[in-house]
C-alpha positions, 0 to 999 in steps of 0.5 A: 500500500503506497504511503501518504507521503509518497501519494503527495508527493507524486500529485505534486509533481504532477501538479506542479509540471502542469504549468510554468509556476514560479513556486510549487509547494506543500506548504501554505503561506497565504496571499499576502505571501505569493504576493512577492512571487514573480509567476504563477504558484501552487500550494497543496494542501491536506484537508481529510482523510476517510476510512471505509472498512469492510471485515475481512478486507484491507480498509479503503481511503480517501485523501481530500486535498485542496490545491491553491492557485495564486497568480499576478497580472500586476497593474496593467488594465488591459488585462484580465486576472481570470484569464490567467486563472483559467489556463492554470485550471486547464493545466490542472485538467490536464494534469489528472487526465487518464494515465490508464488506459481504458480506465478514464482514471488518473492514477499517478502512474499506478499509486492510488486508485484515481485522482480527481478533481471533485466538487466546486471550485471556488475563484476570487476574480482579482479584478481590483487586485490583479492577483487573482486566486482558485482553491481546488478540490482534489479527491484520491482513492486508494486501494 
């Protein structure tokens, strides 16, 4: 059974190849933070974990993760802080597109079950600031 560890590891890296971020990590600084950072980030965060138990058999679970999109268009009017939000979701996409065939499932190269993206995904615009924002829901399931 993979570990936790070697579980995000993996989605970060995956992740993190999705796009050209300026800073990829595992560790949440908040806004204010990336507000110094000179591209795009990435922070993976944990959120859940769940046990699904059956006797006589290994229990099955559920690692929740949220993925945090930062990005910066700076002060320039012309441009549209949503835009550069909308190709770092479309990385994401395809990012945890299907790696087994015939499965229609991410799989991390075989780690887990799948990873998906699930649920709604929550957008500040960044239209006053210019640094716009996503948090992404991220569910895998492991054997």
């Amino acid at each position: 059974m993979p570990t936790r560890e070697s579980i995000m590891e993996a989605l970060l890296a995956r992740l993190a190849a999705s796009s050209a971020f300026a800073i990829a990590t595992r560790r949440n600084r908040g806004p204010e933070a990336m507000a110094s950072i000179s591209g795009p980030a990435l922070v993976l965060t944990e959120r859940t974990e769940t046990y699904e138990s059956r006797p006589g058999s290994e229990p099955r679970r559920a690692l929740e993760v949220d993925v945090l999109l930062y990005a910066d268009v700076g002060q320039d009017e012309n441009a549209i802080p949503s835009a550069s939000i909308n190709v770092l979701l479309d990385g994401l996409d395809a990012a945890l597109a299907s790696d087994a065939p015939g499965t229609g499932r991410c799989t991390l190269g075989g780690l887990v079950y799948s990873a998906m993206i699930t649920g709604e995904i929550v957008r500040g615009t960044g239209d006053i600031s210019g640094k716009p924002m996503a948090k992404v829901p991220i569910r895998i399931l492991i054997p």
